[in-house]
C-alpha positions in Angstrom: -57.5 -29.5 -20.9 -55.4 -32.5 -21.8 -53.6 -33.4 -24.9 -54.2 -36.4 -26.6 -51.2 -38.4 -28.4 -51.6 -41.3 -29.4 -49.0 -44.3 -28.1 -46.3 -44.4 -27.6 -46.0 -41.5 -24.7 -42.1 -41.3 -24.4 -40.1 -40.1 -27.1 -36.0 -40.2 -27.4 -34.3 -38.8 -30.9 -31.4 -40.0 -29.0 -31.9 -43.2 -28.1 -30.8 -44.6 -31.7 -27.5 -42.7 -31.8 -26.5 -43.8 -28.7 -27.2 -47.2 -29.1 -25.1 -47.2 -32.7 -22.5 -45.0 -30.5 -21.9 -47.9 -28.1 -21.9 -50.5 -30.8 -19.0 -48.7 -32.8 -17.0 -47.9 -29.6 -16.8 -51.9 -28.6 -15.9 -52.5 -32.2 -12.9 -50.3 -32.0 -10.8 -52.5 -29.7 -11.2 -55.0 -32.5 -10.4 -52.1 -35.5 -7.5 -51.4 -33.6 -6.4 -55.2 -33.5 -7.0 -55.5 -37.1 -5.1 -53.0 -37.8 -1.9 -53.8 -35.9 -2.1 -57.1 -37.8 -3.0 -56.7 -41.0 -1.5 -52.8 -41.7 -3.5 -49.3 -42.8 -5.0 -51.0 -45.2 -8.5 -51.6 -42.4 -8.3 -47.7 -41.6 -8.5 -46.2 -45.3 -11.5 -48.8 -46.5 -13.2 -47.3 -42.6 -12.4 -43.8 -44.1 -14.2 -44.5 -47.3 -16.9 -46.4 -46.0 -17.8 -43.5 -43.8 -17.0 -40.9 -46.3 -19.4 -42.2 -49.1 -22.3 -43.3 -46.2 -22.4 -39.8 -44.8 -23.2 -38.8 -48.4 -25.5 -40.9 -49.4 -27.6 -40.3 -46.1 -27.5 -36.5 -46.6 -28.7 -37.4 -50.9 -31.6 -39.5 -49.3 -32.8 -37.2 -47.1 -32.4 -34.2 -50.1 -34.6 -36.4 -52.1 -37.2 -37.1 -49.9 -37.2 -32.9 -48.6 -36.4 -33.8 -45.1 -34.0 -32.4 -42.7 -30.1 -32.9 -44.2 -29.2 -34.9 -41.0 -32.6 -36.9 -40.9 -31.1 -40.3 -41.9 -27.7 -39.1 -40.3 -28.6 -38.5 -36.9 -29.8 -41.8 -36.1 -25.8 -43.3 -37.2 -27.3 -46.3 -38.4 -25.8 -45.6 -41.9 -22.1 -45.3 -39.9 -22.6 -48.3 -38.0 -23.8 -50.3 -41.4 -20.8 -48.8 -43.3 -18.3 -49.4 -40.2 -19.3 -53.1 -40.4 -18.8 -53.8 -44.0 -14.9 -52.0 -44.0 -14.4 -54.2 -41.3 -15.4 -57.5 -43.0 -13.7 -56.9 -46.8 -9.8 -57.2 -47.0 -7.9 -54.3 -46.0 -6.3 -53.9 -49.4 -9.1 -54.7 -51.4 -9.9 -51.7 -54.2 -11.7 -48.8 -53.7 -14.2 -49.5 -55.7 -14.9 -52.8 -54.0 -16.2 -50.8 -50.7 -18.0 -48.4 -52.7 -20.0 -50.8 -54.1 -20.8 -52.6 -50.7 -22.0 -49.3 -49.0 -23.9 -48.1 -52.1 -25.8 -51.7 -52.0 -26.2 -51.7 -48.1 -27.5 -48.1 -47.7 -29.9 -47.8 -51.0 -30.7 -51.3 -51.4 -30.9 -52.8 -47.9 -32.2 -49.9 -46.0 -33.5 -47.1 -48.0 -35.7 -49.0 -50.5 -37.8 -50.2 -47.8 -38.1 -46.8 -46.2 -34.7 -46.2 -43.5 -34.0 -47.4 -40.3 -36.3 -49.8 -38.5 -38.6 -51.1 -41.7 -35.9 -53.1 -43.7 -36.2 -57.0 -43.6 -32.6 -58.0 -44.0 -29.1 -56.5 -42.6 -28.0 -54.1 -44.5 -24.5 -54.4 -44.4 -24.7 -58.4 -45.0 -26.8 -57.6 -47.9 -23.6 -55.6 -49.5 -21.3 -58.1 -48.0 -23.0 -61.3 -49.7 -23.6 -58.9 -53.5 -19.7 -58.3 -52.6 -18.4 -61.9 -52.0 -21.1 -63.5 -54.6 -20.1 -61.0 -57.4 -16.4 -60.2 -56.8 -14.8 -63.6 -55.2 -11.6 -63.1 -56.5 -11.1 -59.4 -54.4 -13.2 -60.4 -51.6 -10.6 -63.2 -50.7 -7.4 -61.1 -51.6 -6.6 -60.7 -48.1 -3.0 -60.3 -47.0 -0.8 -62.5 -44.0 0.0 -60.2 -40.7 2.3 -57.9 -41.9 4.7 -58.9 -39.9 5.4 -61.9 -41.7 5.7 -59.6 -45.1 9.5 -59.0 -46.5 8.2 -55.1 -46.8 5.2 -54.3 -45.1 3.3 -51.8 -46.9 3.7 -47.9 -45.2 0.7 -45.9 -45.4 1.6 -44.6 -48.7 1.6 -47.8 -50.5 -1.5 -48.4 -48.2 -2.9 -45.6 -50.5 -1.7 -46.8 -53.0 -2.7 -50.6 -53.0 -6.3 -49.5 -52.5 -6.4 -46.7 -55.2 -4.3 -48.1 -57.7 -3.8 -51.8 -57.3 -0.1 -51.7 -56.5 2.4 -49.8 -54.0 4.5 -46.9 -54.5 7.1 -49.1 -55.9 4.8 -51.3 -58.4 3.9 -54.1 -56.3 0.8 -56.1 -56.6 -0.5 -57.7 -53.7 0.7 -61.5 -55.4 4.5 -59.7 -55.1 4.2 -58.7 -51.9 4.0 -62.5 -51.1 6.7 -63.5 -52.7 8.9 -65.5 -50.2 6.2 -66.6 -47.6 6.3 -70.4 -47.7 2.8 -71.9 -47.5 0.6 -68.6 -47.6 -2.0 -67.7 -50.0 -4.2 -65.1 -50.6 -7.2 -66.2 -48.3 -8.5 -66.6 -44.7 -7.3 -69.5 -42.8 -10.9 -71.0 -43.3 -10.6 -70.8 -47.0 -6.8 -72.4 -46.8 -7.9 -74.8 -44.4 -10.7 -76.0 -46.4 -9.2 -76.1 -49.9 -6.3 -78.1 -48.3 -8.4 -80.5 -46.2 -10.9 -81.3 -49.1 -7.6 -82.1 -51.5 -5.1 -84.0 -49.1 -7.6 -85.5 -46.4 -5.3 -86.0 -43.2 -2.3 -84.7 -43.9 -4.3 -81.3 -45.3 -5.4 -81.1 -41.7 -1.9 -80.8 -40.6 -1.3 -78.4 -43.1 -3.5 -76.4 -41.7 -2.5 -76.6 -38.7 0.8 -75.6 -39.4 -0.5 -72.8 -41.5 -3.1 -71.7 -38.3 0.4 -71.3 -36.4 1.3 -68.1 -38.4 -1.1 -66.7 -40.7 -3.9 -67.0 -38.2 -2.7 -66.0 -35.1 -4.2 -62.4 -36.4 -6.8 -63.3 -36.7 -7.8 -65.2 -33.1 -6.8 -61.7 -31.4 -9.2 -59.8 -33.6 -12.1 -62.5 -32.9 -11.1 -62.2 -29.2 -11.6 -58.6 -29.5 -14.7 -59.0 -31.1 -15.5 -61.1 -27.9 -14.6 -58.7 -25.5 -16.6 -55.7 -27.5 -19.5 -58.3 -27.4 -19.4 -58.7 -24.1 -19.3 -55.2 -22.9 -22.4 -54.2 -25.3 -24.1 -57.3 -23.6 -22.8 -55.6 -20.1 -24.2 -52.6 -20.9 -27.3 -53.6 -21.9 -27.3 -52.7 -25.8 -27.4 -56.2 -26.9 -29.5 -59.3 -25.1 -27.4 -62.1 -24.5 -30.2 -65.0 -26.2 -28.7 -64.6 -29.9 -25.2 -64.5 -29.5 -25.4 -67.7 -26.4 -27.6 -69.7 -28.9 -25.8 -68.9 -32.2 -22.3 -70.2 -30.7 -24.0 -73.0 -28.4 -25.8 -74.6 -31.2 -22.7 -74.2 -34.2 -20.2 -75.4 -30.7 -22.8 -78.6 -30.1 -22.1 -79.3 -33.4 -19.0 -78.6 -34.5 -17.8 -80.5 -31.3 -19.9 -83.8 -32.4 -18.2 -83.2 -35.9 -14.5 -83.1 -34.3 -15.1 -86.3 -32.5 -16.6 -88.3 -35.1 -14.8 -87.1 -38.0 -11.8 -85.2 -36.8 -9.2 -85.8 -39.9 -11.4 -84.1 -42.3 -12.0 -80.7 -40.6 -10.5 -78.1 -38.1 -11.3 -78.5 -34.4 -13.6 -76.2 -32.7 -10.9 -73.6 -31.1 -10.0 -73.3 -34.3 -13.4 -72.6 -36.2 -14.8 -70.2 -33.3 -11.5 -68.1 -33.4 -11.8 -68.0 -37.4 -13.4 -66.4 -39.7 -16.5 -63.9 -38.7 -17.5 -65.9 -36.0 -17.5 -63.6 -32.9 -17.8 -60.4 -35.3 -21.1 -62.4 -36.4 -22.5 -63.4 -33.1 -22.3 -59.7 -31.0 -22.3 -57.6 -33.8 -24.4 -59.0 -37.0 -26.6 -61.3 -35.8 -28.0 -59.0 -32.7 -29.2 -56.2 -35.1 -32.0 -54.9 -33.6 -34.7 -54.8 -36.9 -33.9 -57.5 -38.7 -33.1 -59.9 -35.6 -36.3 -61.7 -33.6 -37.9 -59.3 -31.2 -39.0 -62.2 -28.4 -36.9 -63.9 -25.6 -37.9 -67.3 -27.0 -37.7 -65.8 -30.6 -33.6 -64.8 -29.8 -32.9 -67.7 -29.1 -34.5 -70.0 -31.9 -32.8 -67.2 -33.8 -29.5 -67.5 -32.8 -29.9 -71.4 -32.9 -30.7 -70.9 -36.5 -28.2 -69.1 -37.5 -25.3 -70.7 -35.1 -27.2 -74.3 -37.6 -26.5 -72.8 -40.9 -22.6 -71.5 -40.2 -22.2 -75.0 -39.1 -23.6 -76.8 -42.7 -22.1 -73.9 -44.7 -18.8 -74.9 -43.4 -18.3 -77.9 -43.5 -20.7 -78.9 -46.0 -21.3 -75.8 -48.5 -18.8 -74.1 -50.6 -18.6 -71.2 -48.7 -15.5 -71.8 -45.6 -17.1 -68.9 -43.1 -21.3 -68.5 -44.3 -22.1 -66.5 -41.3 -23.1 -63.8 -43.7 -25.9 -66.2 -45.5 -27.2 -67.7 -42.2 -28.2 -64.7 -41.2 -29.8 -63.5 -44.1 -31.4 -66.8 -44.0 -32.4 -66.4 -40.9 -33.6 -63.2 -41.6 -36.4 -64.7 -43.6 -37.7 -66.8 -40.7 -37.9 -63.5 -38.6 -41.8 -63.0 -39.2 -42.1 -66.5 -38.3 -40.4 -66.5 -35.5 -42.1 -63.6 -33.9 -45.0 -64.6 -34.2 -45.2 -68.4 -32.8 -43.1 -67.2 -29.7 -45.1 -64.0 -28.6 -45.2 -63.9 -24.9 -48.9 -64.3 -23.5 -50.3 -61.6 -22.4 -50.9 -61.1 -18.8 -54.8 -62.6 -17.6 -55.4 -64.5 -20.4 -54.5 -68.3 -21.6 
């Protein structure tokens, strides 16, 4: 008379999508931002990224006989691919990206089985292979264009990515040619290498180079902010992880500034740098490799918002949100399971 299923009772092949759906459309604000800033260069490595997930989703699911868009449907692979363009340079090679997805998609997600059964985050996984393997390209990153003598149009966009140089033969070292005080490197790195060489005065430096360089990126970590808070609006995100991550690394970075202040950058400066809000809404609140419980977000965030703070200023790394929260992934299990909310009528 009845049919039995076994737990649980209410099923949803959308749910997923839509959830990845929501997450990409509050990161678009911030693509858009990037973008403006930094040139074409952020909307070909998207095209790729996309181009080469989609295909290896649909390879995946041909080798394990399942329905072509098993693996695609859920968008998980276009959400782990959209993060990782967004995080290399714009300008970086082709190859560079290709590499990243490949490692994100094969060895981060579908070598423990797909969505919802790997340990780590995928796309961090190909970030960190990416910035441990290939420094040199992975901090290549370009000023705002509009402090370039010729911004690059979309052909030598192209052109930088698939050949190394523009449609006229320059490298990305030319194209800075005439720009005082810039290298190729985020304010973090510059910041850093400047401060831990000329104490004080490398501060300054900074400073003056935070004027300029960085003012791209503060709008795209503001962006980032406001994408963050709409997912948390909207309920696809809780708000423990991202609260903790940037309450515990302000705590600290605020008791740094005051004690210490002429050896590092202030704290405006450190949240609005780097991958700092991009890491808070978007990396550190993925849902299978974050901490499930409300107690367990929060240690979780704490954790990771601890080790951005002593890679920073104490590792060799100038951003590190990409290792905390692989390191934090690790604890996950841990986590879980000392923070497991009791259980209604008993102790």
């Amino acid at each position: 008379m009845f049919k039995m299923m076994s737990s649980p009772h209410t099923h949803s092949q959308r749910l997923t999508a839509n959830v990845m759906l929501w997450v990409i459309a509050a990161m678009l604000p911030a693509l858009c931002v990037q973008g403006y800033f930094f040139g074409y260069g952020v909307l070909i490595q998207v095209s790729i990224a996309l181009g080469l997930a989609i295909v290896i989703e649909l390879t995946v699911a041909k080798m394990r006989r399942k329905l072509l868009t098993f693996y695609l449907s859920d968008l998980s692979g276009i959400l782990t691919a959209f993060i990782l363009a967004v995080a290399i340079p714009p300008y970086a090679p082709y190859w560079l990206i290709s590499i990243g997805v490949l490692a994100s998609l094969l060895l981060a997600k579908h070598v423990y089985g797909g969505l919802g059964q790997n340990i780590f985050n995928p796309a961090m996984i190909g970030y960190a292979l990416l910035l441990v393997s290939f420094p040199l390209e992975m901090t290549a990153w370009l000023p705002p264009i509009s402090l370039l003598n010729e911004p690059p149009t979309f052909a030598d966009s192209l052109s930088l990515v698939f050949r190394g140089v523009t449609t006229d033969g320059f490298g990305v070292h030319q194209l800075l040619h005439g720009i005082d005080g810039i290298t190729q490197a985020t304010p973090l790195d510059s910041a850093k290498t400047n401060i831990a060489k000329q104490g004080l005065d490398g501060v300054l430096q900074a400073v003056i180079f935070s004027g300029h360089f960085a003012t791209g990126w503060w709008q795209v970590n503001l962006a980032f902010l406001v994408g963050g808070l709409l997912l948390i609006y909207k309920k696809i995100i809780h708000w423990q992880i991202p609260f903790a991550m940037l309450a515990m690394f302000s705590l600290l970075s605020g008791l740094t500034e005051l004690l210490d202040n002429a050896r590092h950058l202030g704290l405006a400066s450190q949240l609005l740098s780097g991958a700092m809000m991009f890491g808070a809404f978007f990396i550190a609140t993925d849902p299978v490799s974050a901490a499930i419980t409300p107690k367990g977000k929060l240690i979780f965030g704490g954790l990771i918002g601890l080790l951005v703070y002593l890679i920073r200023y104490y590792g060799n790394y100038p951003d590190g949100v990409a290792f905390a929260v692989l390191l934090a992934n690790i604890c996950v299990p841990l986590i879980d399971h000392y923070t497991q909310p009791r259980l209604y009528g008993t102790r």
